[in-house]
MMTF fields as JSON, N, C-alpha, C and O atoms, coordinates in Angstrom:
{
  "mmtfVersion": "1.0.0",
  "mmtfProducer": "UNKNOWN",
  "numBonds": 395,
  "numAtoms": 396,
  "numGroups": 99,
  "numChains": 1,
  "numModels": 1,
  "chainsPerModel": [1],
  "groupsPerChain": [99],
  "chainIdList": ["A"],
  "bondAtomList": [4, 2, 8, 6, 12, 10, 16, 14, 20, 18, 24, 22, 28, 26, 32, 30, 36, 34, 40, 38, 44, 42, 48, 46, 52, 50, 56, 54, 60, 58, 64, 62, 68, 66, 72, 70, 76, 74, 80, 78, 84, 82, 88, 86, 92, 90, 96, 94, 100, 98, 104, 102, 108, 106, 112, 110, 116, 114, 120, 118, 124, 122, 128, 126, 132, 130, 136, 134, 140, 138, 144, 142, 148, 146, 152, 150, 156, 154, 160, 158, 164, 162, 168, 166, 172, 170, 176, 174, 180, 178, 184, 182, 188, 186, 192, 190, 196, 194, 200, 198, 204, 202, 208, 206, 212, 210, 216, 214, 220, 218, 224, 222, 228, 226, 232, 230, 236, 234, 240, 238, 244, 242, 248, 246, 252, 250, 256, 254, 260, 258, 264, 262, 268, 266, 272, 270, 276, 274, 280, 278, 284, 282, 288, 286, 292, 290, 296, 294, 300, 298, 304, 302, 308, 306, 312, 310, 316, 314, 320, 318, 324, 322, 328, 326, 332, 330, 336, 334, 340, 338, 344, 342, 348, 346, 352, 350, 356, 354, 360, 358, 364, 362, 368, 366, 372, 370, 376, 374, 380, 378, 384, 382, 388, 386, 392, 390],
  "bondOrderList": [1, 1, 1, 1, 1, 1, 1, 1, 1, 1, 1, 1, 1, 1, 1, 1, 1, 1, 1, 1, 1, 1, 1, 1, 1, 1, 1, 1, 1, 1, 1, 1, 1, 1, 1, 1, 1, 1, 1, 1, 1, 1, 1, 1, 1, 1, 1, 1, 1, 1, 1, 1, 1, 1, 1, 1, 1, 1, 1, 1, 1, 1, 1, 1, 1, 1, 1, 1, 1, 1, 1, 1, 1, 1, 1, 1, 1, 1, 1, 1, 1, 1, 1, 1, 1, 1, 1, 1, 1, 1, 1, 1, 1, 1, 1, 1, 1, 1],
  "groupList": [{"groupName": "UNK", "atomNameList": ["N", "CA", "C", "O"], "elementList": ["N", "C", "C", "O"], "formalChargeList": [0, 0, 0, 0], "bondAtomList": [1, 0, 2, 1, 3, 2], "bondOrderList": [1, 1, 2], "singleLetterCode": "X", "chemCompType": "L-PEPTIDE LINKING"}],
  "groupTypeList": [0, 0, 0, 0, 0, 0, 0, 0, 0, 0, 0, 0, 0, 0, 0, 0, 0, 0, 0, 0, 0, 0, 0, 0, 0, 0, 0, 0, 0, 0, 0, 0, 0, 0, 0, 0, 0, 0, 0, 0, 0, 0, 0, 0, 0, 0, 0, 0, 0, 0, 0, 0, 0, 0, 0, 0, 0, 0, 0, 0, 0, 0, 0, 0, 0, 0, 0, 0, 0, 0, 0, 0, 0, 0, 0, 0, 0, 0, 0, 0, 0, 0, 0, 0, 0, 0, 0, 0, 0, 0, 0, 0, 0, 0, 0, 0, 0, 0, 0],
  "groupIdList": [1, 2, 3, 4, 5, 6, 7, 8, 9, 10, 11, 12, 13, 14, 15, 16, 17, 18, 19, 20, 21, 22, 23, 24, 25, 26, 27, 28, 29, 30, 31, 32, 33, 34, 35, 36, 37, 38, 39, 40, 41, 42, 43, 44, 45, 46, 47, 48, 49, 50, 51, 52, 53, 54, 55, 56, 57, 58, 59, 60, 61, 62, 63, 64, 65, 66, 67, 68, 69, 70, 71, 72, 73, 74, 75, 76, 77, 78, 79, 80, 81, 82, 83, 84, 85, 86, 87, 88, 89, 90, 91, 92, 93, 94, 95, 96, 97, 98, 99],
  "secStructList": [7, 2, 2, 2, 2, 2, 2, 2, 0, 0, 0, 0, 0, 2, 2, 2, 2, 2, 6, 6, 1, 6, 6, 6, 7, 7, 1, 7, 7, 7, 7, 2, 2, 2, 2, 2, 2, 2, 2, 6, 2, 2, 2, 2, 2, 2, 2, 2, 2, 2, 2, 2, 2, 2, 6, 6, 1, 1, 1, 7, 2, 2, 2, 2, 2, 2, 2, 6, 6, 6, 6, 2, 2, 0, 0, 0, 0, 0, 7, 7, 2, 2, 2, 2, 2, 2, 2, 2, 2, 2, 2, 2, 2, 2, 6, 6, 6, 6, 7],
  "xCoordList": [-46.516, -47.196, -48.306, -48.596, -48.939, -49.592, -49.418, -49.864, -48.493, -47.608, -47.633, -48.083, -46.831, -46.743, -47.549, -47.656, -48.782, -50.286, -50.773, -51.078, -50.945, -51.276, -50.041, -50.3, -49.241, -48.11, -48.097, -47.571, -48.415, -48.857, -50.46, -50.633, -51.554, -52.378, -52.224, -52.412, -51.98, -51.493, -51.002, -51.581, -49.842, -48.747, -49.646, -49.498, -50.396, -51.48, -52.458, -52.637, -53.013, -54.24, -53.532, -54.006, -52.181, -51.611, -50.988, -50.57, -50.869, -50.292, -51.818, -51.923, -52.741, -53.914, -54.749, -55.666, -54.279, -54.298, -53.816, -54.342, -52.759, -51.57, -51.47, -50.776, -52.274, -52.179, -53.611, -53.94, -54.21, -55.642, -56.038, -56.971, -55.428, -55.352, -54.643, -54.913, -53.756, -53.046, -53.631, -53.357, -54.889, -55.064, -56.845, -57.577, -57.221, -58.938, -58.684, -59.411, -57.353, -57.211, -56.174, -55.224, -56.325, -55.375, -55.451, -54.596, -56.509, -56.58, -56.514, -56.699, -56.177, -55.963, -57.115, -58.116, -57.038, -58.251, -58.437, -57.55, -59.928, -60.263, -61.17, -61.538, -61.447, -62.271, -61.757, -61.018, -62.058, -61.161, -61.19, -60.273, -62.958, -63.058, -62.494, -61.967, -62.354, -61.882, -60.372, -59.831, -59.83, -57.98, -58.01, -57.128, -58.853, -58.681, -59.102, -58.213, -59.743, -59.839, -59.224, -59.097, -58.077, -57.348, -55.926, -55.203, -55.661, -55.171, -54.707, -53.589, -55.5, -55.529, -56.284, -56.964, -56.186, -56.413, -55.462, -55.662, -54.358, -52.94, -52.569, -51.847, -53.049, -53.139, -53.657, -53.055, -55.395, -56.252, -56.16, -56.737, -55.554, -55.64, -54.422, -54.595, -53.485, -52.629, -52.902, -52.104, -53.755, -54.594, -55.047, -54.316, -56.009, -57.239, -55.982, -56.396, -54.964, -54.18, -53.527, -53.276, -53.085, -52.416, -52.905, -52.487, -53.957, -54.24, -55.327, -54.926, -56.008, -55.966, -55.142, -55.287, -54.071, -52.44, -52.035, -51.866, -52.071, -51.784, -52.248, -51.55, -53.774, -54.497, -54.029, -54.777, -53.131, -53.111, -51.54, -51.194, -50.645, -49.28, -48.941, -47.922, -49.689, -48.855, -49.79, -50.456, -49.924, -51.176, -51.799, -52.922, -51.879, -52.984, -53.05, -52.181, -54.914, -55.241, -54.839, -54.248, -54.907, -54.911, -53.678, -53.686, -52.453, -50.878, -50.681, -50.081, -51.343, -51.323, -51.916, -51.53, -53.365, -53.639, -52.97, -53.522, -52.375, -51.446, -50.681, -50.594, -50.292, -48.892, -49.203, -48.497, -50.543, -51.281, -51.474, -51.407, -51.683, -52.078, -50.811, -50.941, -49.546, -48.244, -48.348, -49.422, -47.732, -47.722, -48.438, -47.745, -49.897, -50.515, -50.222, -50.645, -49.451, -49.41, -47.668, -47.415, -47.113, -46.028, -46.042, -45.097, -46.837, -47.634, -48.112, -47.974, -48.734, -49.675, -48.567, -48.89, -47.546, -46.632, -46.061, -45.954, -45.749, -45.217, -43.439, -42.394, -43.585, -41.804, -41.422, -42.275, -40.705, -40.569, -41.219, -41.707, -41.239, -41.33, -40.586, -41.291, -39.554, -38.725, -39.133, -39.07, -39.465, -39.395, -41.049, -41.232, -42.028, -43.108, -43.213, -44.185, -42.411, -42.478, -41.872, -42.634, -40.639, -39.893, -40.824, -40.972, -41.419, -42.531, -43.56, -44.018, -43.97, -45.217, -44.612, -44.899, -43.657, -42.539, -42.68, -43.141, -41.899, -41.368, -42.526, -42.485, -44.06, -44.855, -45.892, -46.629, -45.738, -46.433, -46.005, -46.8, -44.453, -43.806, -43.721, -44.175, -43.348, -43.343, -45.219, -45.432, -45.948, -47.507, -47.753, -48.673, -46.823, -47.177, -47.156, -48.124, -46.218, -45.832, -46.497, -46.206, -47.333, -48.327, -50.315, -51.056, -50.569, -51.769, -51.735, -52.725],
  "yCoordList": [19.119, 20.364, 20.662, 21.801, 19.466, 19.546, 20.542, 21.639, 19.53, 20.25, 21.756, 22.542, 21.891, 24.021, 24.243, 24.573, 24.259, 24.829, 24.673, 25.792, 23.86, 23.699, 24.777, 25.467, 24.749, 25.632, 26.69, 27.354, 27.4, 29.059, 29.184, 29.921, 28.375, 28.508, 28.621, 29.59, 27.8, 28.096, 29.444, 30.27, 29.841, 30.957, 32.248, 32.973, 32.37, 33.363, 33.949, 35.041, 32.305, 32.462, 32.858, 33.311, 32.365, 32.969, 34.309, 34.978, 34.834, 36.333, 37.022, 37.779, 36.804, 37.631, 37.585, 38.383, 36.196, 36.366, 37.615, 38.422, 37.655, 38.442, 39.633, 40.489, 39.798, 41.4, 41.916, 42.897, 41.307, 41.821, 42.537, 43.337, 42.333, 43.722, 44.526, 45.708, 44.256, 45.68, 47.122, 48.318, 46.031, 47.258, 47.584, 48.407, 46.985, 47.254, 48.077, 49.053, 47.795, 48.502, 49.877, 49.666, 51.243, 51.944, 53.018, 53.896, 52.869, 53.9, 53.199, 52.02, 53.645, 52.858, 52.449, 52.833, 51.498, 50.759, 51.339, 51.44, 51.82, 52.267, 51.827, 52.386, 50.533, 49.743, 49.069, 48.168, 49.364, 48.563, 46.942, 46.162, 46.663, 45.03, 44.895, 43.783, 45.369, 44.562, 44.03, 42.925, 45.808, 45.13, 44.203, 43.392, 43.743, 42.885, 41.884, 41.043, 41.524, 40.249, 40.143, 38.926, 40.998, 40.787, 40.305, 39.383, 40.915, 40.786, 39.365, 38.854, 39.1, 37.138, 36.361, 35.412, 36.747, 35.533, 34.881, 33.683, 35.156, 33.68, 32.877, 31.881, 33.33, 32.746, 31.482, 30.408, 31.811, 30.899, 30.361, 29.274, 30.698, 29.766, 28.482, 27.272, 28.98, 28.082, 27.403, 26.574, 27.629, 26.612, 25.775, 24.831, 25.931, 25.196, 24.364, 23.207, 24.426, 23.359, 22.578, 21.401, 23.174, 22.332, 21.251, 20.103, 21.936, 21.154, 19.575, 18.469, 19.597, 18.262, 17.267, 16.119, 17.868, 17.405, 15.996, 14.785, 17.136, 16.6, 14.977, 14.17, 14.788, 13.949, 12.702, 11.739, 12.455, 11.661, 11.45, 10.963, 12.168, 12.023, 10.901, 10.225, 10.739, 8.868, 8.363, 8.868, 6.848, 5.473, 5.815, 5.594, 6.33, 6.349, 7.892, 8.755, 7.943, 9.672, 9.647, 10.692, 8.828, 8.642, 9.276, 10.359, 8.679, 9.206, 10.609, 11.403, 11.077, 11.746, 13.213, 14.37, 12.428, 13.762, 13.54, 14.32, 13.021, 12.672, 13.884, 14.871, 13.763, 14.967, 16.216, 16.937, 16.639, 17.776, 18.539, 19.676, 17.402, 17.669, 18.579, 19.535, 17.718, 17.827, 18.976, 19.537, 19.507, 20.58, 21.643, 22.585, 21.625, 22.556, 22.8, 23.88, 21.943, 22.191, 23.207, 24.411, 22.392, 23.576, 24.873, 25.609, 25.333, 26.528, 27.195, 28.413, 26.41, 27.325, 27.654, 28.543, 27.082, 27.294, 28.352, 29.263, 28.669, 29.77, 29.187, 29.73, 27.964, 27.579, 27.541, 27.214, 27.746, 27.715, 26.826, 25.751, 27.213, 25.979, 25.512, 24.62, 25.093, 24.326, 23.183, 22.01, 23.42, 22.95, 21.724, 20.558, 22.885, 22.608, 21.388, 20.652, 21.401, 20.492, 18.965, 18.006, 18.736, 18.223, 17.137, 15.934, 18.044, 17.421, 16.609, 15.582, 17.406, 16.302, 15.079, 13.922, 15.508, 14.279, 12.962, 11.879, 13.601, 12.323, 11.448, 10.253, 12.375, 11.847, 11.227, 10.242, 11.8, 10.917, 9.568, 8.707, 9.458, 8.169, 7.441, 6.306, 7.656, 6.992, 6.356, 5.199, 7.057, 6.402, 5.281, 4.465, 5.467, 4.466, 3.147, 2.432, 2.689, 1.833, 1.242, 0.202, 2.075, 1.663, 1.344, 0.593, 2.176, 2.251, 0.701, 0.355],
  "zCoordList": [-43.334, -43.658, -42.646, -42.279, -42.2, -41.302, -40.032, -39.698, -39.483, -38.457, -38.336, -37.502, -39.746, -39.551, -39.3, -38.119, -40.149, -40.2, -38.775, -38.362, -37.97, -36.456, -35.673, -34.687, -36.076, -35.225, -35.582, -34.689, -36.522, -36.975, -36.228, -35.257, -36.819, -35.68, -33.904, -33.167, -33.721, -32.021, -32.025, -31.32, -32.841, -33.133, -32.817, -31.833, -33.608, -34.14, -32.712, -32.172, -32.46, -31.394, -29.585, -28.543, -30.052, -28.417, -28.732, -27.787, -30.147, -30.056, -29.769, -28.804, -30.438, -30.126, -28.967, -28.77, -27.827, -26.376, -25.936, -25.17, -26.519, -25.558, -25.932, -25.384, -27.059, -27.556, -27.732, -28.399, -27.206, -27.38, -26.241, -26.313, -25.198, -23.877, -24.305, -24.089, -24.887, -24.911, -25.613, -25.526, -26.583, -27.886, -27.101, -27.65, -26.092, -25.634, -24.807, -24.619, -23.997, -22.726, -22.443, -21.689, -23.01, -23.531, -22.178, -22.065, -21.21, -20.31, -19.637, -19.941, -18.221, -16.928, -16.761, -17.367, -15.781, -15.345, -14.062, -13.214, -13.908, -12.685, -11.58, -10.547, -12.163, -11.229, -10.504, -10.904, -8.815, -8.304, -8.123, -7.866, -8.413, -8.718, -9.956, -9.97, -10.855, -12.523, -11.964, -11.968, -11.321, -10.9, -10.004, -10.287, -8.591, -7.762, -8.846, -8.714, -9.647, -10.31, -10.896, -11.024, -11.982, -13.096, -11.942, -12.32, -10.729, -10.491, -9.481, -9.425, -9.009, -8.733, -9.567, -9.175, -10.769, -11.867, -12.121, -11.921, -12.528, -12.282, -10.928, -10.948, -9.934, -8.66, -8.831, -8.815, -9.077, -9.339, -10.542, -10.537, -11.901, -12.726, -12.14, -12.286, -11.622, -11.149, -9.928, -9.491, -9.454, -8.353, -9.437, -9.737, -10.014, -10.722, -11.628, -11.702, -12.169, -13.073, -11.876, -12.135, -10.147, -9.904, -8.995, -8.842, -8.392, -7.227, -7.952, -7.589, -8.463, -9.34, -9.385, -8.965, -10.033, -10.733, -8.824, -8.684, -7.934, -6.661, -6.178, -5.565, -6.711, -5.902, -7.226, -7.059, -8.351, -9.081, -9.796, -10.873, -8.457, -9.028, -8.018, -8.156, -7.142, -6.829, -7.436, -8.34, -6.738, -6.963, -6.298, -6.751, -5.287, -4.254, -4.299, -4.415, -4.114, -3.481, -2.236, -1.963, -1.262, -0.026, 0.223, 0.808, -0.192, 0.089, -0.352, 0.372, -1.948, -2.163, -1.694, -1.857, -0.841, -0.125, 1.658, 2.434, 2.032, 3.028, 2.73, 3.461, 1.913, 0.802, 1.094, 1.799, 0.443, 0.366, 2.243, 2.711, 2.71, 4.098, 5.143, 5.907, 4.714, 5.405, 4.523, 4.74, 3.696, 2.457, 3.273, 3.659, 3.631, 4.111, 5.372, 5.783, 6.356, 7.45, 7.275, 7.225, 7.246, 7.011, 6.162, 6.446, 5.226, 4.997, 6.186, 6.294, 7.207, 7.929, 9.229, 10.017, 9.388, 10.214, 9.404, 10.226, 8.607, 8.309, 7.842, 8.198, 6.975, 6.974, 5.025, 4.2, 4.846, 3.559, 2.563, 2.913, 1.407, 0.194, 0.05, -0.422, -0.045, 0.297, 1.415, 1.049, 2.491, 3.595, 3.489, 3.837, 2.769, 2.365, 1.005, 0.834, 0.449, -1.136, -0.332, -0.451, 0.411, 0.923, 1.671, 1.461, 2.663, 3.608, 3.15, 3.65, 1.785, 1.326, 0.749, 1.057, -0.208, -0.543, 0.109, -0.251, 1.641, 2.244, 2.307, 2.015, 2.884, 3.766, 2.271, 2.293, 1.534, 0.53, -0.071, -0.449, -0.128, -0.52, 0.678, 0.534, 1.692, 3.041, 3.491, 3.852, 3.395, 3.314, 1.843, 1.78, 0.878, -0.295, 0.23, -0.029, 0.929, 1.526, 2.885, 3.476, 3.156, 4.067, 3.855, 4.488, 2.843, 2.373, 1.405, 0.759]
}
């Protein structure tokens, strides 16, 4: 019984996340800072959950920011994600073994 009661709560508190813009905000928004902020706020909330996540998914920060490093360098070359996820991969499991 427990259970439900925690799962209608959650239920409840993420519908009134999600619907509580809809019912404040009925006219366009005309500020152009409110939209530049509304508008890279999932950017940055998804920075702020992932890049953490990074420095503690091996044993070592060291390999792990090894990872991060390669990751950023093929970003700044301009080569896919793909190409980018791959890279930190190798170079993070391949440094486990050395650190």
């Amino acid at each position: 019984m427990k259970m439900i009661a925690l799962m209608a709560v959650m239920a409840i508190v993420t519908y009134i996340i999600r619907a509580l813009p809809i019912t404040l905000f009925r006219k366009e928004i005309k500020s152009k800072w409110l939209k530049s902020f509304l508008y890279y706020i999932p950017y940055a909330v998804l920075g702020a959950m992932t890049f953490p996540a990074i420095f503690f998914s091996t044993g070592s920060v060291f390999s792990a920011s090894l990872g991060l490093v390669g990751a950023m360098l093929m970003a700044f070359f301009d080569k896919g994600l793909m190409a980018a996820a791959v890279t930190s991969v190798v170079i993070a499991f391949v440094s486990v073994f050395f650190v």
